[in-house]
N, C-alpha and C positions, 0 to 999 in steps of 0.2 A: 105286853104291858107298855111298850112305847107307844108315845101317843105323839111324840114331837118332833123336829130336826135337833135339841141337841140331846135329845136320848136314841137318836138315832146313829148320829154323831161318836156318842160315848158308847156302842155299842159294835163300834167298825174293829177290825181285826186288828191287834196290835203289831202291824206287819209291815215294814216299807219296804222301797225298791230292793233295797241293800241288804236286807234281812231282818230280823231281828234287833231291834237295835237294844245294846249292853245295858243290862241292869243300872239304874239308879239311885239316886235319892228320890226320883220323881216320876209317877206313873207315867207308860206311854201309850198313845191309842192312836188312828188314823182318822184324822175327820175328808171326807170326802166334799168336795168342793165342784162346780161349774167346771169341769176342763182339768182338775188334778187331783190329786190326793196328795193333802199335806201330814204329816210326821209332827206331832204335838205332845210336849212333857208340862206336865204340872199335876197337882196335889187333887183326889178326890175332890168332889162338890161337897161330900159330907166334911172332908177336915179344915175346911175353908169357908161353908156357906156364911153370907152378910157380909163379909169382908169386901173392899175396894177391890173391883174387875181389873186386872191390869194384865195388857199382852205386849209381850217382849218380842221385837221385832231385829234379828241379825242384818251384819254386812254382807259384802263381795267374800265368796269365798269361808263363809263362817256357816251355824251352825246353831239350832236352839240351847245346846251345848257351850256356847258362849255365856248364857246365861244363868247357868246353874249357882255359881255362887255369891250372886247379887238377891238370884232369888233365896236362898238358905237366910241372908242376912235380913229377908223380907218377911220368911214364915211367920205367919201368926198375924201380922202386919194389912196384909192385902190375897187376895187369892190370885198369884201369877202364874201365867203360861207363858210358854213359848211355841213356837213354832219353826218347819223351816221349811222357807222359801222351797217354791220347786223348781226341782234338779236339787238342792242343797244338804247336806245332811243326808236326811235316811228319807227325803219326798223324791219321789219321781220327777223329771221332768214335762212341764206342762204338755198337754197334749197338741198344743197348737203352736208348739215350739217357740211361744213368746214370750225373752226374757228378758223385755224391758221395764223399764221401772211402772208403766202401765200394766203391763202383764204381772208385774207382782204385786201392785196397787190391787187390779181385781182379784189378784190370789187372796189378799187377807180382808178384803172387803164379802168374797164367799164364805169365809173360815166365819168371823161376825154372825153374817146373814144366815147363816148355815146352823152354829152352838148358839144362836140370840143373847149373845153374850153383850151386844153394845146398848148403850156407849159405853167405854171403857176409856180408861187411862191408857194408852200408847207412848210403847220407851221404846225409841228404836236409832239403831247405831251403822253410822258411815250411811250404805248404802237404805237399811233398814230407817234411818233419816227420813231420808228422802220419799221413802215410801208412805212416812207417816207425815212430811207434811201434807203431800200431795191427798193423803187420804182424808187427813183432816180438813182440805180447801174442798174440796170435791163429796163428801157425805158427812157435814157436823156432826151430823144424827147420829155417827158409829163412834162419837170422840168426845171424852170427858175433857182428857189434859193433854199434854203434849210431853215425854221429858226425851229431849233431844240430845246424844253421847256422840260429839263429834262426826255432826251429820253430813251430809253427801252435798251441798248444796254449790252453785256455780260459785268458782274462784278462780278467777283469771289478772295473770299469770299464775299458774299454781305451783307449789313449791316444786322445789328439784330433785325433791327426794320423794316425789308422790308419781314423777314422771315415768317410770318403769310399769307401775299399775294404769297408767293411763293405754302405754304401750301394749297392754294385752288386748286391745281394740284393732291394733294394725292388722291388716291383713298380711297374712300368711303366719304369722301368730301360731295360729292351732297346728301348723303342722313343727312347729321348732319346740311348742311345749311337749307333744306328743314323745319328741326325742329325749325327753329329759330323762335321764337314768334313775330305776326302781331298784336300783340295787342298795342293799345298808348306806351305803355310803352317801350315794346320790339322795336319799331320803330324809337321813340325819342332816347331810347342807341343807338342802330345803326348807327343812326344818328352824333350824337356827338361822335360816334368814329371812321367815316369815317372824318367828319371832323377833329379831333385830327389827323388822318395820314398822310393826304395831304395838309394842312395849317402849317406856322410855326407858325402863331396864331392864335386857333381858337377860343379865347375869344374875337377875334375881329371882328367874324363874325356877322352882323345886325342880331337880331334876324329873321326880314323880308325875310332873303336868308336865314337863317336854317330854317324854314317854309316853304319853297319850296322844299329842298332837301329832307327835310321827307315825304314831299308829295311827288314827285317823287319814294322816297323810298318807301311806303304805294302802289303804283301803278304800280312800278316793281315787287313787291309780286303776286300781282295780276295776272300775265302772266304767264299762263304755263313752258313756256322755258325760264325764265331770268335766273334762278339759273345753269341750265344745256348750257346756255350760258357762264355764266360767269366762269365756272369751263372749257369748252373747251378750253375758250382763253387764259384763264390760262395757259393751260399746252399746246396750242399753241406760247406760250410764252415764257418757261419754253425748250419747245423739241428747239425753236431757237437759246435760249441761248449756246447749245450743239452740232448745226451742224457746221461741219467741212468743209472746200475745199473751193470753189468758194461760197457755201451759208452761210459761216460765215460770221454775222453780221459785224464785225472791217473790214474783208476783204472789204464786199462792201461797207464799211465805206470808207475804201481808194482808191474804184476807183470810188467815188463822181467825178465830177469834176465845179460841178457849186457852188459861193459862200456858204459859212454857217455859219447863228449868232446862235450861241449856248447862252443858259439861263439857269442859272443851278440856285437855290438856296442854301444856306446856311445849312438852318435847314428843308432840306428835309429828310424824313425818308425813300423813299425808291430808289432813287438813289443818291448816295453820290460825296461830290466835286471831290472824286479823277477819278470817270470817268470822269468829264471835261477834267481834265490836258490830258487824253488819247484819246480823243476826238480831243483837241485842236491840238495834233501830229499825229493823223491820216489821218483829213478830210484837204486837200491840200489846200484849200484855208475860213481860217476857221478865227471868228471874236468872242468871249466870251462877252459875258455878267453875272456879277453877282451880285446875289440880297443877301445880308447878313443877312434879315429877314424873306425872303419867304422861304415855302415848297418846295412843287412838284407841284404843277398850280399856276406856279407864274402870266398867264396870267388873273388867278383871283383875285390871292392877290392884285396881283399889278397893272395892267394892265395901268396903267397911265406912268409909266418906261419901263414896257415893249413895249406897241405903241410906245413909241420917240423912242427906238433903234430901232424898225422894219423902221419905216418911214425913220430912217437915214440908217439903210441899202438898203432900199428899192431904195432909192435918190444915195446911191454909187453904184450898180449894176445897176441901170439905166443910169449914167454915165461913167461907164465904160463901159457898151454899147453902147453907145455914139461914143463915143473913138474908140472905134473899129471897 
């Protein structure tokens, strides 16, 4: 009975690199892409169809998993997915071992091309930013909106407390993380000071959800190539911040041209308010949000303020489609 790529798509094994990946609130399937197989969660087409397309794009180091309870606050709302980048989560890493911000540009520009899901609404966070402006300069045609959570984009000098992620770009990097201790202990640190980075509170985290992330954390050690991923994209990250001409990042920041709610937080440590303000003057038709307690995933801290500003942009770009 398939007759298309994304019943094709919806019909891949529910199976990533990693295994299995843990039961849900939200189906999981592998859609098969140009060069990888990415690791995708969200709701049936039946419990969703007509609803607003919208795909939730992760950071450095995150996971479609990031977005689960922004999407909860969304059900009913929009039909969201997520995805994870490959090497990320439960996708493989790319088979051409490209893990720069082009290489994951054409990762979710396959994943689109592949479910015929675009254009869609694109919300993507830190690194997933940047992946979404560049996608939206480089293919309109896959891009409704834009809603950008503290994206990746060049800041120089950059704060001080974003310095240590820059450093997973130096060389020899991969062999000092490879030393880092999997034992309880070395794991639970880890732990608490990933969250100390990316939370403006992370004593406010349920112990329940730090018992996940160290378990995740315990289980990304586990994988051959997590650490040699995460140093790629790094300096995938790192070499974008640098390029010049038509592939500079601000550049294809300004020749967006579809809506963008920007979310910055407050007491984020690694990109700071004052690229909002540049943000806000670059991208042509641009709406701010700011949170004065949250980090860098304010979609987690907060995710109850963040869903009302999406639904309310979501409800202005649909009526100004309307309109026109």
């Amino acid at each position: 009975m398939s007759t298309g790529p994304q019943d094709r798509a919806r019909s891949a094994p529910d199976q990533g690199v990693g295994g299995l990946r843990p039961p849900g609130l939200w189906g999981t399937r592998v859609v098969r892409v140009p060069g990888a197989a990415l690791s995708v969660i969200g709701p049936t087409a039946e419990a969703s169809a007509g609803l607003p397309e919208v795909l939730f794009v992760h950071g450095l180091g995150g996971s479609a998993d990031n977005w689960t309870e922004l999407m909860a606050e969304l059900d009913g709302t929009v039909r969201g997915e997520a995805l994870d980048l490959p090497g990320f989560g439960w996708s493989a890493p790319p088979a051409d071992g490209n893990l720069s911000v082009n290489g994951h540009v054409r990762a979710v520009i396959g994943y689109l091309e592949e479910t015929g899901r675009g254009p869609v609404h694109l919300v993507g966070n830190s690194l997933g930013g940047s992946v979404a402006v560049r996608l939206a300069a480089l293919r309109p045609d896959l891009v409704r909106s834009l809603v950008l959570i503290s994206p990746a984009l060049p800041e120089l000098p950059p704060q001080r407390t974003a310095l240590p992620t820059g450093m997973l770009a130096l060389p020899g990097m991969l062999r000092l993380l490879r030393r880092l201790p999997g034992d309880a202990r070395g794991v639970e640190q880890a732990t608490d000071g990933l969250l100390d980075l990316v939370y403006g509170n992370a004593r406010a985290v349920p112990p329940e959800k730090r018992a996940l992330v160290a378990a995740e954390y315990r289980r990304r050690l586990e994988l051959p190539y997590a650490m040699q991923v995460m140093v790629d994209s790094a300096r995938g990250i790192v070499s974008a911040y640098t390029e010049r001409g038509d592939q500079a990042l601000w550049r294809q920041a300004a020749r967006v041209r579809v809506p963008v709610l920007l979310v910055y937080g407050l007491r984020d440590k690694l990109v700071s308010y004052r690229s909002a303000v540049r943000a806000c003057a670059v991208f042509r038709d641009s709406r701010l949000l700011v949170l004065p307690a949250s980090g860098h995933v304010a979609m987690m801290e907060h995710p109850v303020q963040v869903a009302r500003a999406v639904r309310e942009f979501l409800a202005e770009v649909a009526g100004r489609a309307g309109r026109g």
